[in-house]
N, C-alpha and C positions, 0 to 999 in steps of 0.2 A: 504494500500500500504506500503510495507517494502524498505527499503533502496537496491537496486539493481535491481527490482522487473525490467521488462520489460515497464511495464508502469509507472516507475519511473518519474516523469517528469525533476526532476533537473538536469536529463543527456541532456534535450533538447540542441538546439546548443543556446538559448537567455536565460540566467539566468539572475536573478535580484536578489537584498541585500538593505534591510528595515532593520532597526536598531528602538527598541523603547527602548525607554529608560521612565521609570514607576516610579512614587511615588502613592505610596499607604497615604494616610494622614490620620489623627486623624476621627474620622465619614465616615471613608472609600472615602473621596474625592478622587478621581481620577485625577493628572495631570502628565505630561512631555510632549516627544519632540519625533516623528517620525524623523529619519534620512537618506536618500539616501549616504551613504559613495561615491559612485562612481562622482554623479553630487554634492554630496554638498548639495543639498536640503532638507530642515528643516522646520519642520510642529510644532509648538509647540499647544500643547489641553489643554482643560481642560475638565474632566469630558470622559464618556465612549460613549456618543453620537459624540461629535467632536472627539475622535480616531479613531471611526468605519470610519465618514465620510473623514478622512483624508488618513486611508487604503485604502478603495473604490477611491477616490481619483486618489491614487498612483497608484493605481492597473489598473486602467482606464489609464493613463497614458501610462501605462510600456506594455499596449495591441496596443496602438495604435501606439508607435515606433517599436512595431514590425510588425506589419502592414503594416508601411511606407517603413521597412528595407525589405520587401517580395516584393513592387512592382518596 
């Protein structure tokens, strides 16, 4: 999918904005901080199993207020 395409989805009328913010460490350790800018809310991880889970997470979230904003 390219940028304008019809099946663009970010043209939908509910967009959402996830901010990560990443440190890569010395042995390749993975940590930082998921951010919602809009609500504020702040996931901080470690490692790349607790990001995935914090994405899904959010993403679980940002389905179901749209859900609630449909009925």
């Amino acid at each position: 999918m390219r940028e304008g395409d019809s099946a663009d989805k970010l043209s939908a009328k509910s967009e959402f904005v996830l901010v990560l913010r990443l440190v890569v460490e010395g042995g390749g350790k993975v940590t930082g901080e998921l951010v919602d800018p809009v609500s504020e809310r702040r996931h901080r991880f470690t490692g790349a199993r607790d990001l995935v889970e914090g994405v899904q997470s959010w993403m679980d979230d940002a389905v179901k207020k749209v859900r609630r904003d449909e009925e």
